[in-house]
C-alpha positions in Angstrom: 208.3 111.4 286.7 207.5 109.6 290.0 208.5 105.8 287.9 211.4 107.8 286.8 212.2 108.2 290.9 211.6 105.1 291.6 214.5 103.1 289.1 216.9 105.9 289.9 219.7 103.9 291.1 221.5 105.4 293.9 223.8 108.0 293.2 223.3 108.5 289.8 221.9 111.9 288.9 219.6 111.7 285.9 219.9 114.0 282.9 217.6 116.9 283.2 216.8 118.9 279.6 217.4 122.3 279.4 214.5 124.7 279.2 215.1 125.1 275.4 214.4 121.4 274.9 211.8 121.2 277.0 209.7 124.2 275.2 211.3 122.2 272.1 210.0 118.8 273.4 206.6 120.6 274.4 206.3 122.2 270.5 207.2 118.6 269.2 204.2 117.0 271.8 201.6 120.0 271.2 202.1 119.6 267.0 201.9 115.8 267.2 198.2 116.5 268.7 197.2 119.0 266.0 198.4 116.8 263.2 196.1 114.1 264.9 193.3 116.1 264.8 193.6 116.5 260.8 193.9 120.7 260.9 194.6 121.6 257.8 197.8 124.0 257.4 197.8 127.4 258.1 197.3 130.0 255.0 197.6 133.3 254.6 194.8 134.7 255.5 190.8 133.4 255.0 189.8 132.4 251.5 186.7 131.5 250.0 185.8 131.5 245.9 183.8 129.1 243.8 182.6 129.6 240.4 180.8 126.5 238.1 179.0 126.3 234.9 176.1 124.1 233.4 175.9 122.8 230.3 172.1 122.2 229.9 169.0 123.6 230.2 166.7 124.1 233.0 162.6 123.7 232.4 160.6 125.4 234.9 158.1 123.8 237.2 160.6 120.5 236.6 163.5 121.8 238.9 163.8 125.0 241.0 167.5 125.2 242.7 170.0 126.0 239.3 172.9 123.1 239.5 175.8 123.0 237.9 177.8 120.2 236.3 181.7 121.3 236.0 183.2 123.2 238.9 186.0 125.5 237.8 187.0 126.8 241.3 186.1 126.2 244.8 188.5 127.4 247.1 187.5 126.3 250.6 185.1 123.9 249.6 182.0 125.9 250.4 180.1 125.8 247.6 178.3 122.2 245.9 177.8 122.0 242.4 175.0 119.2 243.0 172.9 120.8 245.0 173.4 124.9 243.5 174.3 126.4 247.1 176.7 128.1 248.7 177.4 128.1 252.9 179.1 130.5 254.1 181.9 129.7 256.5 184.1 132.7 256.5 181.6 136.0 258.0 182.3 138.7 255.6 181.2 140.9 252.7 181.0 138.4 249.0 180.5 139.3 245.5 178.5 137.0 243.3 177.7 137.2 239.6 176.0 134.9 237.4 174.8 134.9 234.1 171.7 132.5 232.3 170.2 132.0 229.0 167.5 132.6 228.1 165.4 129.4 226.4 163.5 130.2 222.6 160.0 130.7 223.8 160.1 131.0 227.5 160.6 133.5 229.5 163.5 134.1 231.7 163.3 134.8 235.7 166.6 133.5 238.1 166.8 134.8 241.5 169.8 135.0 243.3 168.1 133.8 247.0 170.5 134.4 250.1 169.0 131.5 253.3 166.1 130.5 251.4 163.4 133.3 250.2 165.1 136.7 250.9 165.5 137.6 247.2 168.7 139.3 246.8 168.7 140.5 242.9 166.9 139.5 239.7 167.3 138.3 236.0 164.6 138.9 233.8 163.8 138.8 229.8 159.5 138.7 229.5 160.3 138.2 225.8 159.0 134.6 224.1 160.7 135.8 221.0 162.3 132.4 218.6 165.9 134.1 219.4 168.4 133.0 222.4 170.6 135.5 224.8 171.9 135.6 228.2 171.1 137.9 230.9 173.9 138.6 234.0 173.4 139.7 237.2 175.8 141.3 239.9 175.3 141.8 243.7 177.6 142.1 246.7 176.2 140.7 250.1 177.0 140.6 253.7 177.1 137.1 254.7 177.3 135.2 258.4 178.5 131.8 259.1 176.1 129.2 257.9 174.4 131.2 255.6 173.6 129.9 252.1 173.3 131.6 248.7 171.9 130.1 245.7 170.1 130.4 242.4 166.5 130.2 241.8 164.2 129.2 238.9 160.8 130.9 238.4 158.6 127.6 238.9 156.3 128.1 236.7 156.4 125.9 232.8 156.6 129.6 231.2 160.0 129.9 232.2 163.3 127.9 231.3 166.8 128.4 231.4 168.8 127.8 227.9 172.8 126.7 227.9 174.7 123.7 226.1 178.1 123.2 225.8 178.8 126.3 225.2 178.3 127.2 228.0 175.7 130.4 228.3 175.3 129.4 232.7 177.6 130.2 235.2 177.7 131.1 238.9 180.6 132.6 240.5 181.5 134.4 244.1 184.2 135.0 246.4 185.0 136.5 249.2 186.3 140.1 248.8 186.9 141.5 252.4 186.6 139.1 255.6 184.7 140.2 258.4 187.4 141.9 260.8 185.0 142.4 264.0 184.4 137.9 263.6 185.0 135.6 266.5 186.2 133.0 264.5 189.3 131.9 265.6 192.9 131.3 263.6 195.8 128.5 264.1 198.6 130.9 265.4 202.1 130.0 265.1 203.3 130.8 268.8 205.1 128.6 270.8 202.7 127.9 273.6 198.9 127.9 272.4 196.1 129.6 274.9 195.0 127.2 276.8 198.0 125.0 276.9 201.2 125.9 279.0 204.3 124.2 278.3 206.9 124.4 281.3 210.2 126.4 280.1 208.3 128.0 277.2 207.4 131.4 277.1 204.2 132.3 278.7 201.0 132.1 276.7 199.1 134.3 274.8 195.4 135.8 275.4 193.4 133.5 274.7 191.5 136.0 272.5 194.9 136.6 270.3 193.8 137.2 266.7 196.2 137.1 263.8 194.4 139.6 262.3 195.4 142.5 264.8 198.9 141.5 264.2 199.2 142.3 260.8 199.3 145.8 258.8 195.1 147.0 258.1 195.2 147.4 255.0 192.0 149.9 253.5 188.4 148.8 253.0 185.7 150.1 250.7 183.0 148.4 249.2 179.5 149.3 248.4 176.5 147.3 246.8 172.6 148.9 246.6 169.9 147.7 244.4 166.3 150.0 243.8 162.9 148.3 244.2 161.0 151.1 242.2 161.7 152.5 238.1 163.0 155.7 237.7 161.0 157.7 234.8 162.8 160.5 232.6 160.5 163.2 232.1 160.6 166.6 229.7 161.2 169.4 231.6 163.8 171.1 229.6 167.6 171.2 230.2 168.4 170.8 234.0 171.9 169.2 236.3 172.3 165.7 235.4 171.0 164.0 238.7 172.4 160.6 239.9 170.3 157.8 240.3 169.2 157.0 243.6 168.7 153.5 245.8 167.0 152.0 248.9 168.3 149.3 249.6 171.9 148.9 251.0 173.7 145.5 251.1 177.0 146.6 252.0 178.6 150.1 252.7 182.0 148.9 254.0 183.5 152.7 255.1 180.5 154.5 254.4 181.6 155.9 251.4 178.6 155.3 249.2 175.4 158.1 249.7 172.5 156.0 249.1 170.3 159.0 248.8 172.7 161.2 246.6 173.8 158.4 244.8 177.2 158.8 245.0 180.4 156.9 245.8 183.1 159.3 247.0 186.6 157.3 246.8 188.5 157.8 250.5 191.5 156.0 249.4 193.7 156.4 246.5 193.9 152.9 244.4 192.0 150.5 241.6 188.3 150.1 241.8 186.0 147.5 240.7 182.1 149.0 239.4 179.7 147.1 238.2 176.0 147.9 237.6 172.4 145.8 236.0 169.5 148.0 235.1 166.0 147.1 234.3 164.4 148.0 231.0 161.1 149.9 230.9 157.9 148.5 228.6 157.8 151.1 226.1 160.8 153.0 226.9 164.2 153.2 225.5 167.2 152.5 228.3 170.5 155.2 228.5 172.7 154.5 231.7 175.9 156.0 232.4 178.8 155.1 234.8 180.1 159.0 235.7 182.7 160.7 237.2 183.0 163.3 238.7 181.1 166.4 237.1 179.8 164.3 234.4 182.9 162.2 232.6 181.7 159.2 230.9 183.4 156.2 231.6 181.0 153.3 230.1 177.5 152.6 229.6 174.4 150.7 228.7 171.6 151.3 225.8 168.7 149.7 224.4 166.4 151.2 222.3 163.8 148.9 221.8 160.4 150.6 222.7 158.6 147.1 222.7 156.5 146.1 225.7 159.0 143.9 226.9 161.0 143.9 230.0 164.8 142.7 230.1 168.0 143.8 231.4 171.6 145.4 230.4 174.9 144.7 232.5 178.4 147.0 232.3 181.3 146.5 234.3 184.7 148.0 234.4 188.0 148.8 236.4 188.5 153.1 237.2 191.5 154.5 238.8 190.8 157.2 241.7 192.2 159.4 243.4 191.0 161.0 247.0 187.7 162.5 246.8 186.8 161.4 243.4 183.1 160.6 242.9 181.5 158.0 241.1 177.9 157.8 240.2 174.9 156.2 237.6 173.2 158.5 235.2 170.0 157.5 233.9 168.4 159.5 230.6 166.3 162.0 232.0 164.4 162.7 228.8 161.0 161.6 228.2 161.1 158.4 226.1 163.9 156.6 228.3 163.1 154.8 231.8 165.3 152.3 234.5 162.8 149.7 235.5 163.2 147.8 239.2 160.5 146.1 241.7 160.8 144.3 244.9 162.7 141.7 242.5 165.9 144.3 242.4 166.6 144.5 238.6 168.4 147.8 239.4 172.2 146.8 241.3 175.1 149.1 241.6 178.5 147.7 243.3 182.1 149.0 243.5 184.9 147.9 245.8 188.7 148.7 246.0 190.7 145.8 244.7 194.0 147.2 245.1 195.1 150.3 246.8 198.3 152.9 245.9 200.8 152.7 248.2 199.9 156.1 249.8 196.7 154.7 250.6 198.4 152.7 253.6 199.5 156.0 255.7 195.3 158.0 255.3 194.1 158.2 258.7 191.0 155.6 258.6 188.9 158.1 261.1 188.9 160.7 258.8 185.5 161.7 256.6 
């Protein structure tokens, strides 16, 4: 402005902008440094979802980390199909599923590992039978920035993974409900950034202004446990159906899922998402059944085979609740039928709302 000053000739009165084009000018200045700095465009709201296949087998001891060779989706960019691994960039709750096959005369063991060895869930067939099948595997998980989920191989030449072009592999997840309480910070759309004040626009922002807070909350609820020991029936005449329990908790978004009753209660009206895995026993036939309720059926597993083998059964569906509706996993209690689970986890539960009735917007969040 000085320059401007000094080849003023004299007399002449420069034009001065109005405050409206300055704040305009200022906008124009401020968005010509963003676009320098290649931010990508604003969307609504943080997204995050991959899911890839593989068509060919996997040998243990010969590789470890499951790749994948066609990507389907990858929304965000956070997961790579060479290397089998997910990073988490967005903090916040994820549900992953995957499903392998199982090679003729090998065994089947695939981990679903969460920053290296903390084994997260488990899919298992001890059976070197001729035959080929696939095994699938749910879990939801509480994930931080930088943290990495993938997909491990027993190592060990017992063990392989069948698929072809078929294909029987695949590995999805995505992120179902963002972590509201994160740090990480948004592009905002308001006219003078924090940090950066424009003369003649309106005054900044906190610095600590969050998008988030700005928009309607909608509800949260989201569960996912696993067990780490079997669960044997036993004859002791006719008695209440008991749920099956768990001890470990992943997620409990609301606290509407009783780890030691076994029971989700639903807090807000809407559509749920449930899915459950369950070990098989050696020796024992498998009966588990997604309840409501008092005892309504709504779907279940089964295997008979008494063999000494150990494998797994996977059922997942969509329920409609309404407040204080219950939701729970019944287990055979009957000599004769078993849930197997270890430290491995065979045994998963999850269930979270996906989308919720109208009314659901106007429940008081505080109360129980």
């Amino acid at each position: 402005m000085k320059f401007l000053q000094i080849l003023r000739p004299a007399g002449v009165t420069l034009w001065r902008p109005s405050s409206g084009v300055s704040c305009l000018l200022g906008l124009v200045t401020c968005l010509g440094c963003v676009a320098s700095l290649n931010i990508p465009p604003m969307t609504p709201g943080p997204r995050s979802a991959f899911s890839a296949t593989r068509s060919s087998s996997v040998l243990g001891g010969n590789q470890r980390v499951v790749t994948f060779d066609r990507l389907l989706v990858n929304i965000g960019d956070d997961f790579n199909p060479d290397t089998g691994g997910f990073r988490c960039r967005l903090p916040g709750a994820y549900y992953f599923s995957f499903t392998v096959g199982k090679f003729p005369k090998k065994m089947l063991s695939v981990m679903l590992v969460k920053n290296g060895m903390e084994v997260q869930a488990i899919a298992y067939d001890g059976y070197r039978n001729q035959g080929r099948k696939v095994q699938s595997q749910s879990v939801m998980v509480s994930l931080k920035p930088m943290d990495t989920v993938y997909l491990l191989l027993q190592e060990n030449p017992d063990y392989a993974i069948y698929s072809n072009a078929g294909p029987y592999i695949t590995f999805s997840g995505y992120l179902v409900y963002p972590d509201s309480t994160s740090s990480v910070g948004y592009l905002n759309n308001h006219l003078s950034p924090p940090g950066l004040h424009i003369p003649g626009c309106p005054p900044p922002i906190d610095a600590h202004y969050d998008w988030r807070r700005t928009t309607i909350e909608e509800p949260r609820s989201a569960f996912s446990v696993a067990r780490t020991s079997s669960a044997l029936g036993e004859s002791r005449g006719h008695r209440e159906r008991e749920a099956l329990t768990f001890d470990v908790e992943y997620v409990n978004i609301g606290g509407h899922f009783n780890k030691t009753s076994g029971r989700f209660t639903c807090h807000f009206p809407g559509a749920y998402f449930f899915a459950f895995t369950v070990g098989k026993h050696p020796r024992r036939a498998l009966s588990v059944k997604l309840m409501m309720g008092r005892g309504e059926v709504r779907a279940m597993v089964f295997d008979e085979d008494l063999s000494r083998r150990r494998e797994m059964q996977s059922q997942s569906l969509l329920l409609s609740l309404k407040r204080g509706d219950s939701v729970w996993l019944y287990s055979q209690q009957d000599d004769g039928y078993a849930v197997y689970s270890n430290q491995g986890r065979y045994t998963t539960f999850s269930g979270f709302l996906v989308y919720p009735n109208a009314d659901s917007m106007n429940i008081d969040r505080t109360s129980p």
